[in-house]
Each structure stands twice: as C-alpha cells, then as structure tokens.
N, C-alpha and C positions, 0 to 999 in steps of 0.2 A: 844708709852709709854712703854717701855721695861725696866729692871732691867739692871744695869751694872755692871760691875764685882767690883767694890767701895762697890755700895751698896748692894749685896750680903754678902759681907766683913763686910759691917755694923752690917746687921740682924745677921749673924752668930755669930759674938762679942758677940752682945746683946742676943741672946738665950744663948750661952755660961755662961756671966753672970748672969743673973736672974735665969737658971735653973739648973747650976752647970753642968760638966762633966761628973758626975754617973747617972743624971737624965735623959740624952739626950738619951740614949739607948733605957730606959723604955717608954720615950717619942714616940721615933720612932716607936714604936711595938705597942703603943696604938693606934696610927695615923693609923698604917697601916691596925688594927682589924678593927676601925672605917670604914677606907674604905672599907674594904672586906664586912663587914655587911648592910653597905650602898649599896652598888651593889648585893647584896644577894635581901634585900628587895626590890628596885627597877627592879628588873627582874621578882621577884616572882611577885610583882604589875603588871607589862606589861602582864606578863602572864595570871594572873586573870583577865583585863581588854580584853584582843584579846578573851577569854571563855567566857565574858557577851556578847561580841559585836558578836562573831558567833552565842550565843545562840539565842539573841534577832531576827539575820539575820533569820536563820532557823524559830523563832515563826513567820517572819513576811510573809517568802515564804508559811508558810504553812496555814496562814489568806488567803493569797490570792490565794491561788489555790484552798480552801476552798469556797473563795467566788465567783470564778471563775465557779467551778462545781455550786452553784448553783443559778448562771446567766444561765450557761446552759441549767439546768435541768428547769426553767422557761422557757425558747426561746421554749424546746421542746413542753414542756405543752401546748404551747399558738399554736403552730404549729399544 
C-alpha cells in the first residue's frame, strides 16, 4: 500500500490550495523545527533512561555483593 505518483499529485494540489503558495515555506521550516525538537527530546529521554537502568544496575551489584560478604562473614563465624 504505497503512494503513486497520481496521488502524490493530489496531496500536493491540495496543500497548495488550502494553504496557499507563501505559506508552504513557513510550513516547511515549522515541520522541520518540529522534527529536530522531536529527535532532541527523544535522545535526551534514551539517555536519561540508559542513566536510571545503569544506576539501578550498579545499586543492585552492590546489594549483592553486600549481601554476599555477609553470608560470608556468617560461614566463617559458624566455622
């Protein structure tokens, strides 16, 4: 289900008219902020989210190596 070169021709008519010839410019330039600030914020989110999930990583090696010492330090006690 692909566009063809018809109905390409359609959508373009039709922006053309509804938004006139001077607007399509301003149009374009909004579209394209839009995206840039979209990919902006979606980056910076991926980022912040890889920062909780190594943070949470790291609190969790260090639970268990915590608890790890002391299982140990009981083994010896009891030895």
């Amino acid at each position: 289900m692909s566009l063809g070169f018809t109905e390409i021709i359609v959508i373009a008519l039709f922006i053309l008219l509804v938004f006139g010839a001077k607007r399509i410019p301003e149009l374009a330039k909004a579209l394209g902020r839009a995206s840039y600030e979209f990919k902006k914020a979606k980056n910076e989110l991926s980022q912040e989210s890889k920062e909780f999930v190594d943070a949470a990583e790291d609190a969790a090696a260090k639970e268990d190596a915590a608890a790890t010492a002391k299982e140990d330090a009981s083994q010896e006690k009891k030895a």
